[in-house]
N, C-alpha and C positions, 0 to 999 in steps of 0.2 A: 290597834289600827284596824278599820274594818276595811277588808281586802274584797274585793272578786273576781272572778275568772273567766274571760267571755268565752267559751266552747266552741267556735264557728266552725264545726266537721263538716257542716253543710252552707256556711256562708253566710253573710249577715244582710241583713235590708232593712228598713226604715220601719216598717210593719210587723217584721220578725225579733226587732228592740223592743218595742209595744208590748209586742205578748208577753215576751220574756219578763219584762219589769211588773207586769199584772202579774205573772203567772209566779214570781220571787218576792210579792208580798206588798205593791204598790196599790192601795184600794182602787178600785174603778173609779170611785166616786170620786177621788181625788184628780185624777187623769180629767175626767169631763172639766171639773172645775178649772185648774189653767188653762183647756183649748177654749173655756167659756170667755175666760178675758181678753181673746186673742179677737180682732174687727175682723171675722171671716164669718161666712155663711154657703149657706147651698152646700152642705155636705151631712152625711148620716158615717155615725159612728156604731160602729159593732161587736160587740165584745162576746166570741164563744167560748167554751170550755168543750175541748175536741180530744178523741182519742189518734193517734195516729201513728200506725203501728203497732201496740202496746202503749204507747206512752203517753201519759195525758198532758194538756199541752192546754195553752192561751193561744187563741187565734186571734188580731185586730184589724179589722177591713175599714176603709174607709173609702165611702162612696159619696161622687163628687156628681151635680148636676152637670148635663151636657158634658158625660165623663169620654165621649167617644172621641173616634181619634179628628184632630183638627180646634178642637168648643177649649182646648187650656187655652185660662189666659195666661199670656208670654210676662213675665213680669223680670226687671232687673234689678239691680242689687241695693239698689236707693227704695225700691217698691217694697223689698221685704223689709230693709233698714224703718221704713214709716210704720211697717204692720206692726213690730214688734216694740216701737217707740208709744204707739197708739193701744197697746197691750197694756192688763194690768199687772204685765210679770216681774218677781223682784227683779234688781237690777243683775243678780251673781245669776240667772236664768237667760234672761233679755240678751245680757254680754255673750253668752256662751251659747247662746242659739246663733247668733250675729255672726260668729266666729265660724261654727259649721260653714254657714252659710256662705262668708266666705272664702272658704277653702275651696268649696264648689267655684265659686266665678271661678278663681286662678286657675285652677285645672282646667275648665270650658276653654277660659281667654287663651292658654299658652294649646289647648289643643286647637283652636279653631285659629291662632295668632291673630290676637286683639287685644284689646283691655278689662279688664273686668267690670268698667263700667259699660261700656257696649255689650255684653254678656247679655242675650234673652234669655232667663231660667226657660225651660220645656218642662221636660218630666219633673226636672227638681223644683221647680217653679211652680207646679200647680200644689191646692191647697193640701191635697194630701202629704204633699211631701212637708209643706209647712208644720202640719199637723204632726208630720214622724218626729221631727227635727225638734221641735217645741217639747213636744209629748215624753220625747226619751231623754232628751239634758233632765227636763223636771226631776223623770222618774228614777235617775242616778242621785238628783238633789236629795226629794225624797227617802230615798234605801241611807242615806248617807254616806256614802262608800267612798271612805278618803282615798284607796288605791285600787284603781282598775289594771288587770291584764288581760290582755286578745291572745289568744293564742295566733299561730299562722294562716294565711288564710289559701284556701282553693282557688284554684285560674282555671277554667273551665275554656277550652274552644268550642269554635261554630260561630254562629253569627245568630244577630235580635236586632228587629226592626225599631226605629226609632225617627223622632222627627224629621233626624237628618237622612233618614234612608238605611237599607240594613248597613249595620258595623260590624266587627269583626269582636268576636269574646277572647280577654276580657275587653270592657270597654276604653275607647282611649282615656277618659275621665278618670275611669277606676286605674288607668296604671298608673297616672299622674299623680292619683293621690296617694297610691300606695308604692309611691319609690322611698326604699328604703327600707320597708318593711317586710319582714321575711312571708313568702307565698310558696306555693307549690302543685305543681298541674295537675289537674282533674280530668280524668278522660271522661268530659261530657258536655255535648250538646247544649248546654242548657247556660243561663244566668244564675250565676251562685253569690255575687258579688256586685249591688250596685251603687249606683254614683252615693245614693244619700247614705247607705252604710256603709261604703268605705268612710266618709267624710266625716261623720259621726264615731266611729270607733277611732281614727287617727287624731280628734280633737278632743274624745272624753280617756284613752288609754294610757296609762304612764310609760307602756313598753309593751312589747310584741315577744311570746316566749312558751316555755312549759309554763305548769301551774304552781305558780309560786306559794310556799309553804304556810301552812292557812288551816284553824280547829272550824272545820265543815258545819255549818250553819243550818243551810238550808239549800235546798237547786231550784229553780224554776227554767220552764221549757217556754219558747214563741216557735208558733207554728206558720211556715211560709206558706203564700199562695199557690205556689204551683206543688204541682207532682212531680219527682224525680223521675226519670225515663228510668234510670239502674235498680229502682227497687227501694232504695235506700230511704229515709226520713227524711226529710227537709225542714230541720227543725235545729233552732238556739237554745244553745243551753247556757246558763248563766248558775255559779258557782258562788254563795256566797258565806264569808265565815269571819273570824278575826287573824288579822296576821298574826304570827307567832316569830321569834328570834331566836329561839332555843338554839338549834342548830344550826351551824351553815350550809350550803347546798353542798351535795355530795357528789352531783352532774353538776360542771363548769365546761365554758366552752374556751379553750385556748386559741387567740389570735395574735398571730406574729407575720412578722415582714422584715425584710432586709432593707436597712438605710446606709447611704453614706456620700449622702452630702449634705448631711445636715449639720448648724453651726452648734455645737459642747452646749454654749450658751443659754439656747432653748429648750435645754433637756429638762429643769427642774420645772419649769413653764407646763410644757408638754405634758408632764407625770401628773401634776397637782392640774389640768385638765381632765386627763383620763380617770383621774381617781374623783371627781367631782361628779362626774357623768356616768359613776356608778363601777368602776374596776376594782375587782380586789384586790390585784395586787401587778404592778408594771418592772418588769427588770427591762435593766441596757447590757446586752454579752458583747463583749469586744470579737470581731471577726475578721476574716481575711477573706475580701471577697475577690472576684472575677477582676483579671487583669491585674493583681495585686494589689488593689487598693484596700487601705483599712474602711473597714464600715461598722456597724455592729445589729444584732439583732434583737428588735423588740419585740419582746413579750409581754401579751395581756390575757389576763386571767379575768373573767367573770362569769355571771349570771346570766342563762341564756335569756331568760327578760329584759335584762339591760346591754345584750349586742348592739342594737340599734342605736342607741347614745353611743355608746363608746367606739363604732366602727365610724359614725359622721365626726367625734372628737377627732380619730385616727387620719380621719382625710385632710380634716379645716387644719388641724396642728402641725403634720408632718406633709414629706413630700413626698411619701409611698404613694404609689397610682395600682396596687394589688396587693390584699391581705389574705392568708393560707389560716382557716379557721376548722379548729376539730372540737369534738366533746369530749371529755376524759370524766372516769368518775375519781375521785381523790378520799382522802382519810384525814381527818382531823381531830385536835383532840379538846374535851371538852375545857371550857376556858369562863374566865368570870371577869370582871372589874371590879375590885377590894381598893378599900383606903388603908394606910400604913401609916401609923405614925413617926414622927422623925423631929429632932431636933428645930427645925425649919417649920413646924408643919406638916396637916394630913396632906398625903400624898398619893394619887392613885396609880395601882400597880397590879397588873394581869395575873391572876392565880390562875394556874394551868394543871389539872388532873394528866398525869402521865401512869405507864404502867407499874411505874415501881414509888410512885407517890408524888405529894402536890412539889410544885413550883413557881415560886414567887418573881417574874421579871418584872423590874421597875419600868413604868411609861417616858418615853424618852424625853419628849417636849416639855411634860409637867418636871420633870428633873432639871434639865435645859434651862426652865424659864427661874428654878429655884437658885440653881447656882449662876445665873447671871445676875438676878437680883440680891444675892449676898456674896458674891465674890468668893464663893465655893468653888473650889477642885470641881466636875460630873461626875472624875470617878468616886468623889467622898458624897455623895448623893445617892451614887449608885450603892454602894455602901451600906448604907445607912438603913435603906430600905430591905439590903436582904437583914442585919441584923435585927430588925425592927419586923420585919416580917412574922404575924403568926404561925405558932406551929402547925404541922402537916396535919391532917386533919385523917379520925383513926378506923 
Protein backbone atom coordinates (compact mmCIF):
# COMPACT_ATOMS: atom_id res chain seq x y z
CA UNK A 1 0.00 0.00 0.00
CA UNK A 2 1.53 3.33 -0.86
CA UNK A 3 1.31 5.39 2.27
CA UNK A 4 2.18 9.23 3.13
CA UNK A 5 2.69 11.52 5.82
CA UNK A 6 1.75 15.08 5.68
CA UNK A 7 4.50 16.99 8.00
CA UNK A 8 2.44 20.25 8.91
CA UNK A 9 5.23 21.67 11.70
CA UNK A 10 4.51 24.82 10.06
CA UNK A 11 0.77 24.31 8.86
CA UNK A 12 -0.71 23.72 5.73
CA UNK A 13 -2.39 25.96 2.85
CA UNK A 14 -3.68 25.53 -0.52
CA UNK A 15 -0.27 26.78 -2.12
CA UNK A 16 1.95 25.08 0.38
CA UNK A 17 0.01 21.36 -1.01
CA UNK A 18 1.03 22.60 -4.59
CA UNK A 19 4.69 22.68 -3.91
CA UNK A 20 4.79 19.87 -1.81
CA UNK A 21 3.10 17.49 -4.54
CA UNK A 22 5.76 19.20 -7.30
CA UNK A 23 8.40 19.08 -5.06
CA UNK A 24 7.41 14.80 -4.18
CA UNK A 25 7.48 13.96 -7.69
CA UNK A 26 4.14 15.42 -9.57
CA UNK A 27 5.64 16.79 -13.00
CA UNK A 28 4.67 20.51 -13.55
CA UNK A 29 3.56 19.57 -16.75
CA UNK A 30 1.14 17.50 -15.45
CA UNK A 31 -0.37 20.12 -12.89
CA UNK A 32 -0.69 22.95 -15.81
CA UNK A 33 -2.63 20.13 -17.82
CA UNK A 34 -5.68 19.76 -15.33
CA UNK A 35 -6.02 23.64 -14.29
CA UNK A 36 -5.92 23.72 -18.44
CA UNK A 37 -9.34 21.85 -18.51
CA UNK A 38 -10.66 23.73 -15.82
CA UNK A 39 -13.15 27.27 -17.70
CA UNK A 40 -10.95 29.77 -15.66
CA UNK A 41 -8.84 32.45 -16.92
CA UNK A 42 -7.06 35.72 -15.79
CA UNK A 43 -4.60 33.98 -13.69
CA UNK A 44 -0.59 33.39 -14.11
CA UNK A 45 0.83 30.14 -12.58
CA UNK A 46 4.38 30.07 -11.00
CA UNK A 47 6.48 27.39 -10.28
CA UNK A 48 10.04 28.03 -8.15
CA UNK A 49 12.62 25.89 -6.99
CA UNK A 50 13.73 27.97 -3.73
CA UNK A 51 16.10 27.49 -0.93
CA UNK A 52 14.60 28.32 2.45
CA UNK A 53 16.61 28.00 5.22
CA UNK A 54 18.77 25.23 3.95
CA UNK A 55 16.13 23.33 2.58
CA UNK A 56 15.27 23.17 -0.85
CA UNK A 57 11.77 23.45 -1.54
CA UNK A 58 8.86 23.96 -4.39
CA UNK A 59 7.27 27.22 -4.16
CA UNK A 60 3.49 27.80 -6.27
CA UNK A 61 2.09 31.33 -6.46
CA UNK A 62 -0.73 31.96 -8.18
CA UNK A 63 -1.47 35.39 -9.45
CA UNK A 64 -5.04 36.45 -10.23
CA UNK A 65 -6.07 39.69 -12.18
CA UNK A 66 -7.56 42.42 -10.22
CA UNK A 67 -6.06 40.33 -7.24
CA UNK A 68 -6.40 43.53 -4.88
CA UNK A 69 -8.58 43.58 -2.03
CA UNK A 70 -12.43 44.21 -3.09
CA UNK A 71 -11.85 42.77 -7.67
CA UNK A 72 -12.72 38.64 -6.06
CA UNK A 73 -15.47 37.60 -7.71
CA UNK A 74 -17.88 36.27 -4.77
CA UNK A 75 -19.00 32.99 -6.18
CA UNK A 76 -21.41 30.27 -4.42
CA UNK A 77 -21.43 26.67 -4.27
CA UNK A 78 -23.70 26.07 -7.46
CA UNK A 79 -20.86 28.43 -9.24
CA UNK A 80 -18.10 26.13 -8.36
CA UNK A 81 -20.36 22.88 -8.77
CA UNK A 82 -20.83 24.38 -12.83
CA UNK A 83 -16.90 25.17 -13.04
CA UNK A 84 -15.99 21.81 -12.24
CA UNK A 85 -18.91 20.11 -14.22
CA UNK A 86 -17.68 22.30 -17.22
CA UNK A 87 -14.12 20.81 -16.57
CA UNK A 88 -12.43 18.14 -18.50
CA UNK A 89 -11.64 16.39 -15.05
CA UNK A 90 -12.03 12.55 -14.53
CA UNK A 91 -14.97 11.98 -12.49
CA UNK A 92 -12.82 10.23 -9.08
CA UNK A 93 -11.04 14.20 -9.34
CA UNK A 94 -14.27 16.52 -10.26
CA UNK A 95 -16.25 14.41 -7.14
CA UNK A 96 -13.47 14.97 -4.68
CA UNK A 97 -12.70 18.64 -5.54
CA UNK A 98 -16.76 19.13 -5.08
CA UNK A 99 -16.45 17.53 -1.82
CA UNK A 100 -13.48 20.00 -0.50
CA UNK A 101 -15.46 22.43 -1.52
CA UNK A 102 -18.11 21.64 0.21
CA UNK A 103 -16.78 21.27 3.54
CA UNK A 104 -15.90 24.91 3.08
CA UNK A 105 -19.67 26.11 2.55
CA UNK A 106 -20.74 24.14 5.83
CA UNK A 107 -18.20 25.64 7.89
CA UNK A 108 -18.72 29.46 6.35
CA UNK A 109 -22.80 28.53 6.70
CA UNK A 110 -22.78 27.24 10.61
CA UNK A 111 -20.05 30.15 11.31
CA UNK A 112 -21.94 32.92 9.66
CA UNK A 113 -25.70 30.79 10.51
CA UNK A 114 -26.99 30.28 7.09
CA UNK A 115 -27.09 27.61 4.54
CA UNK A 116 -24.50 26.55 2.46
CA UNK A 117 -26.35 27.65 -0.52
CA UNK A 118 -26.44 31.38 0.48
CA UNK A 119 -22.63 30.97 1.28
CA UNK A 120 -20.55 33.75 -0.84
CA UNK A 121 -17.03 31.88 -1.24
CA UNK A 122 -14.34 35.19 -0.69
CA UNK A 123 -11.04 34.09 -0.17
CA UNK A 124 -11.94 30.37 -0.80
CA UNK A 125 -13.97 31.52 -3.71
CA UNK A 126 -11.41 33.22 -5.87
CA UNK A 127 -9.64 31.38 -8.59
CA UNK A 128 -6.70 30.70 -6.86
CA UNK A 129 -8.28 28.80 -4.31
CA UNK A 130 -10.10 26.86 -7.10
CA UNK A 131 -6.70 26.27 -8.56
CA UNK A 132 -5.32 24.97 -4.95
CA UNK A 133 -8.21 22.67 -4.38
CA UNK A 134 -8.27 21.29 -8.14
CA UNK A 135 -4.50 21.24 -8.41
CA UNK A 136 -3.76 19.02 -4.96
CA UNK A 137 -6.74 16.31 -5.13
CA UNK A 138 -5.11 15.79 -8.88
CA UNK A 139 -1.76 15.70 -7.44
CA UNK A 140 -2.54 13.07 -4.48
CA UNK A 141 -4.39 11.22 -7.71
CA UNK A 142 -1.34 11.29 -9.48
CA UNK A 143 1.47 10.09 -6.56
CA UNK A 144 -1.31 7.46 -6.10
CA UNK A 145 -1.20 7.41 -2.55
CA UNK A 146 -3.82 4.80 -1.32
CA UNK A 147 -3.18 6.21 2.50
CA UNK A 148 -2.63 9.56 3.65
CA UNK A 149 -1.77 10.69 7.30
CA UNK A 150 -1.60 14.56 8.67
CA UNK A 151 0.07 14.78 11.39
CA UNK A 152 -1.48 17.52 14.11
CA UNK A 153 -1.86 20.53 13.29
CA UNK A 154 -0.57 24.28 15.03
CA UNK A 155 -3.28 27.00 16.24
CA UNK A 156 -1.51 29.98 16.14
CA UNK A 157 -3.28 33.41 17.89
CA UNK A 158 -3.46 37.09 16.87
CA UNK A 159 -5.68 38.12 14.50
CA UNK A 160 -5.70 38.47 9.98
CA UNK A 161 -7.78 40.74 8.22
CA UNK A 162 -10.33 39.41 5.91
CA UNK A 163 -13.43 40.18 3.84
CA UNK A 164 -15.48 40.15 6.92
CA UNK A 165 -13.03 42.39 8.87
CA UNK A 166 -10.03 41.35 11.16
CA UNK A 167 -10.96 37.83 12.84
CA UNK A 168 -9.36 36.26 15.57
CA UNK A 169 -6.53 33.17 14.80
CA UNK A 170 -7.36 30.52 14.25
CA UNK A 171 -9.97 31.24 11.94
CA UNK A 172 -13.68 30.59 12.84
CA UNK A 173 -13.68 28.28 9.49
CA UNK A 174 -10.61 26.65 10.23
CA UNK A 175 -11.95 25.53 13.81
CA UNK A 176 -15.02 24.18 12.22
CA UNK A 177 -13.33 22.21 9.95
CA UNK A 178 -11.00 20.93 12.11
CA UNK A 179 -13.27 19.74 15.18
CA UNK A 180 -12.19 16.61 15.94
CA UNK A 181 -8.99 16.67 14.87
CA UNK A 182 -6.09 16.62 17.12
CA UNK A 183 -4.22 20.61 17.14
CA UNK A 184 -2.03 22.28 19.39
CA UNK A 185 -1.03 26.00 20.15
CA UNK A 186 1.62 27.90 18.51
CA UNK A 187 2.76 30.95 20.12
CA UNK A 188 2.37 33.05 17.01
CA UNK A 189 0.98 35.97 15.55
CA UNK A 190 0.73 34.69 12.19
CA UNK A 191 -1.71 32.25 10.00
CA UNK A 192 -0.40 28.70 9.94
CA UNK A 193 -3.72 27.26 9.03
CA UNK A 194 -6.07 28.14 6.43
CA UNK A 195 -9.72 27.68 5.33
CA UNK A 196 -8.64 25.86 2.01
CA UNK A 197 -5.96 23.57 3.76
CA UNK A 198 -7.75 22.79 6.62
CA UNK A 199 -10.61 21.52 4.13
CA UNK A 200 -8.26 19.76 1.94
CA UNK A 201 -6.34 17.75 4.42
CA UNK A 202 -9.75 16.77 6.42
CA UNK A 203 -11.22 15.50 2.97
CA UNK A 204 -7.98 13.80 1.40
CA UNK A 205 -6.59 12.27 5.24
CA UNK A 206 -7.52 8.77 6.50
CA UNK A 207 -6.61 9.91 10.10
CA UNK A 208 -4.78 12.53 12.14
CA UNK A 209 -1.52 10.95 14.07
CA UNK A 210 2.34 10.13 14.40
CA UNK A 211 3.99 8.77 11.28
CA UNK A 212 2.61 5.64 10.52
CA UNK A 213 4.99 2.83 9.65
CA UNK A 214 6.18 3.14 6.16
CA UNK A 215 9.98 1.75 3.79
CA UNK A 216 10.68 5.75 3.18
CA UNK A 217 10.50 6.57 -0.41
CA UNK A 218 11.10 9.79 -1.11
CA UNK A 219 10.13 13.59 0.92
CA UNK A 220 9.21 16.41 -0.91
CA UNK A 221 9.10 20.07 0.65
CA UNK A 222 6.09 23.18 -0.34
CA UNK A 223 7.15 26.35 0.51
CA UNK A 224 4.57 28.98 2.17
CA UNK A 225 4.17 32.57 1.12
CA UNK A 226 4.96 34.29 4.16
CA UNK A 227 7.81 34.55 6.60
CA UNK A 228 7.53 33.33 9.99
CA UNK A 229 8.11 36.18 12.45
CA UNK A 230 10.09 33.12 14.96
CA UNK A 231 12.65 32.47 12.59
CA UNK A 232 11.45 29.16 11.82
CA UNK A 233 10.64 27.60 8.04
CA UNK A 234 7.29 27.86 6.76
CA UNK A 235 7.42 25.05 4.98
CA UNK A 236 5.37 21.19 4.13
CA UNK A 237 6.77 18.35 4.11
CA UNK A 238 5.25 15.47 2.69
CA UNK A 239 6.58 11.89 3.46
CA UNK A 240 6.27 9.34 1.12
CA UNK A 241 7.01 5.37 0.95
CA UNK A 242 5.14 1.95 0.98
CA UNK A 243 3.22 0.80 4.15
CA UNK A 244 4.67 -1.96 5.79
CA UNK A 245 2.74 -4.64 8.42
CA UNK A 246 5.63 -6.29 9.84
CA UNK A 247 5.21 -5.03 13.21
CA UNK A 248 2.68 -3.59 15.22
CA UNK A 249 2.90 -0.14 16.71
CA UNK A 250 5.01 -0.08 19.76
CA UNK A 251 3.35 3.64 20.95
CA UNK A 252 -0.53 3.19 21.40
CA UNK A 253 -2.68 5.54 22.79
CA UNK A 254 -5.01 3.97 25.73
CA UNK A 255 -8.59 5.51 25.98
CA UNK A 256 -11.13 4.68 28.77
CA UNK A 257 -14.09 6.02 30.42
CA UNK A 258 -16.43 4.97 33.12
CA UNK A 259 -20.14 3.86 32.07
CA UNK A 260 -23.05 2.76 33.85
CA UNK A 261 -26.05 3.20 32.34
CA UNK A 262 -25.69 1.60 29.58
CA UNK A 263 -27.94 -1.51 28.44
CA UNK A 264 -25.49 -5.34 28.52
CA UNK A 265 -27.24 -5.54 25.10
CA UNK A 266 -25.27 -2.94 23.29
CA UNK A 267 -21.98 -4.09 24.22
CA UNK A 268 -21.35 -6.55 21.41
CA UNK A 269 -22.68 -3.75 19.03
CA UNK A 270 -20.49 -1.03 20.53
CA UNK A 271 -17.11 -3.44 20.23
CA UNK A 272 -17.65 -4.63 16.60
CA UNK A 273 -18.04 -0.51 16.07
CA UNK A 274 -14.81 0.43 17.76
CA UNK A 275 -12.95 -2.29 16.38
CA UNK A 276 -14.24 -1.38 12.73
CA UNK A 277 -13.16 2.29 13.20
CA UNK A 278 -9.69 1.01 13.65
CA UNK A 279 -9.27 -0.29 17.76
CA UNK A 280 -6.95 -2.95 18.54
CA UNK A 281 -8.33 -4.17 21.03
CA UNK A 282 -11.75 -2.97 23.53
CA UNK A 283 -12.17 -4.68 27.09
CA UNK A 284 -15.47 -4.21 29.41
CA UNK A 285 -13.97 -4.35 33.60
CA UNK A 286 -16.72 -4.68 35.84
CA UNK A 287 -16.58 -1.83 38.51
CA UNK A 288 -18.09 -0.35 41.55
CA UNK A 289 -18.70 3.11 41.00
CA UNK A 290 -19.74 6.29 42.99
CA UNK A 291 -22.88 6.06 45.03
CA UNK A 292 -22.59 2.22 44.75
CA UNK A 293 -23.73 1.57 41.48
CA UNK A 294 -22.24 -1.20 39.39
CA UNK A 295 -20.84 0.25 36.13
CA UNK A 296 -17.88 -0.96 34.34
CA UNK A 297 -14.88 0.51 32.69
CA UNK A 298 -14.02 0.80 28.91
CA UNK A 299 -10.91 0.42 27.51
CA UNK A 300 -9.49 1.13 24.12
CA UNK A 301 -6.40 0.49 22.75
CA UNK A 302 -5.21 1.89 19.46
CA UNK A 303 -3.26 3.68 16.94
CA UNK A 304 -2.57 7.15 17.60
CA UNK A 305 -3.68 7.76 13.66
CA UNK A 306 -6.91 6.21 14.30
CA UNK A 307 -7.90 8.19 17.80
CA UNK A 308 -10.08 10.26 15.79
CA UNK A 309 -12.35 7.37 14.29
CA UNK A 310 -12.51 5.53 17.34
CA UNK A 311 -13.04 8.67 19.88
CA UNK A 312 -16.31 9.95 17.50
CA UNK A 313 -17.27 5.85 17.48
CA UNK A 314 -16.77 6.43 21.51
CA UNK A 315 -19.35 9.29 21.61
CA UNK A 316 -22.17 8.27 18.65
CA UNK A 317 -21.97 4.45 20.49
CA UNK A 318 -21.91 5.13 24.16
CA UNK A 319 -23.25 7.56 26.58
CA UNK A 320 -19.73 8.73 28.11
CA UNK A 321 -19.85 12.85 27.66
CA UNK A 322 -15.55 12.53 28.76
CA UNK A 323 -12.81 10.13 27.70
CA UNK A 324 -9.11 10.10 29.92
CA UNK A 325 -6.58 9.21 26.99
CA UNK A 326 -2.60 8.49 27.50
CA UNK A 327 0.07 6.92 25.34
CA UNK A 328 1.90 3.92 26.72
CA UNK A 329 4.50 2.16 24.68
CA UNK A 330 3.88 -1.85 24.87
CA UNK A 331 5.79 -5.13 23.73
CA UNK A 332 4.60 -7.67 21.50
CA UNK A 333 5.63 -10.71 20.14
CA UNK A 334 6.32 -11.47 16.65
CA UNK A 335 3.29 -13.42 15.17
CA UNK A 336 2.27 -15.00 11.53
CA UNK A 337 -1.19 -16.43 9.95
CA UNK A 338 -0.33 -20.29 8.93
CA UNK A 339 -2.87 -22.75 7.50
CA UNK A 340 -3.14 -26.28 9.42
CA UNK A 341 -4.34 -29.01 8.23
CA UNK A 342 -7.20 -31.04 9.81
CA UNK A 343 -9.50 -33.58 9.26
CA UNK A 344 -12.22 -30.87 8.27
CA UNK A 345 -9.86 -28.95 6.20
CA UNK A 346 -7.14 -26.10 5.91
CA UNK A 347 -7.52 -24.10 8.78
CA UNK A 348 -6.03 -20.84 9.59
CA UNK A 349 -4.12 -20.54 12.83
CA UNK A 350 -1.61 -17.86 14.57
CA UNK A 351 2.00 -19.08 14.91
CA UNK A 352 3.40 -16.93 17.69
CA UNK A 353 7.41 -16.75 18.18
CA UNK A 354 7.86 -16.62 22.02
CA UNK A 355 11.10 -16.77 23.99
CA UNK A 356 11.27 -20.34 24.71
CA UNK A 357 9.69 -21.26 21.13
CA UNK A 358 6.79 -21.11 18.45
CA UNK A 359 3.24 -21.48 19.40
CA UNK A 360 0.50 -22.52 17.50
CA UNK A 361 -3.13 -20.90 18.56
CA UNK A 362 -6.04 -22.05 16.46
CA UNK A 363 -8.39 -18.85 14.88
CA UNK A 364 -11.52 -18.92 16.77
CA UNK A 365 -14.18 -17.90 14.15
CA UNK A 366 -12.51 -20.28 11.36
CA UNK A 367 -12.86 -23.15 14.04
CA UNK A 368 -16.51 -21.84 15.16
CA UNK A 369 -17.65 -21.74 11.69
CA UNK A 370 -16.06 -25.53 11.11
CA UNK A 371 -17.72 -27.09 13.96
CA UNK A 372 -20.98 -25.52 13.46
CA UNK A 373 -21.04 -26.87 9.92
CA UNK A 374 -20.23 -30.43 10.88
CA UNK A 375 -21.51 -30.82 14.18
CA UNK A 376 -18.09 -30.79 15.86
CA UNK A 377 -17.23 -30.41 19.70
CA UNK A 378 -14.84 -26.43 19.38
CA UNK A 379 -12.94 -28.12 21.59
CA UNK A 380 -12.26 -31.16 19.01
CA UNK A 381 -11.32 -28.38 16.45
CA UNK A 382 -9.31 -26.91 18.80
CA UNK A 383 -7.70 -30.11 19.02
CA UNK A 384 -7.06 -30.91 16.02
CA UNK A 385 -5.19 -28.03 14.99
CA UNK A 386 -2.56 -28.05 17.81
CA UNK A 387 -2.13 -31.85 16.88
CA UNK A 388 -1.89 -31.00 13.21
CA UNK A 389 0.24 -28.09 13.92
CA UNK A 390 3.82 -27.90 12.40
CA UNK A 391 6.80 -28.51 14.35
CA UNK A 392 8.53 -25.54 16.23
CA UNK A 393 10.62 -24.18 13.85
CA UNK A 394 14.81 -24.67 14.79
Amino acid sequence: MSTAYLDCFSGVSGDMLLGVLLDAGMPERSLREVLASLPLQGYTLTVKNQTIQGFAATRVTVTCEHHGQGHHRHRHLEDINTILDQSGLPSRIRDKAFAVFNRLAAAEAAVHGTTIDRIHFHEVGAVDAIIDIVGTVAGFDYLHIDRLICSPLPMPRGWIQCAHGDIPLPGPAVCRLLAGVPVYGENLDQELVTPTGAALVCELAAGFGSMPPMRLARTGYGAGSMERRDGRPNLLRLLLGQGVEVEEAQLVEVIETHLDDCHPELWPHVCEQLLSAGALDVGLIPMQMKKGRPGILLRVIVEPADRTAVTTALFNETSTIGLRVRREERMTLPREIITVATPWGDLPAKKISTPTGIVITPEHEACRAVAKAHGVPLREIYAAVGRHAPPPCS
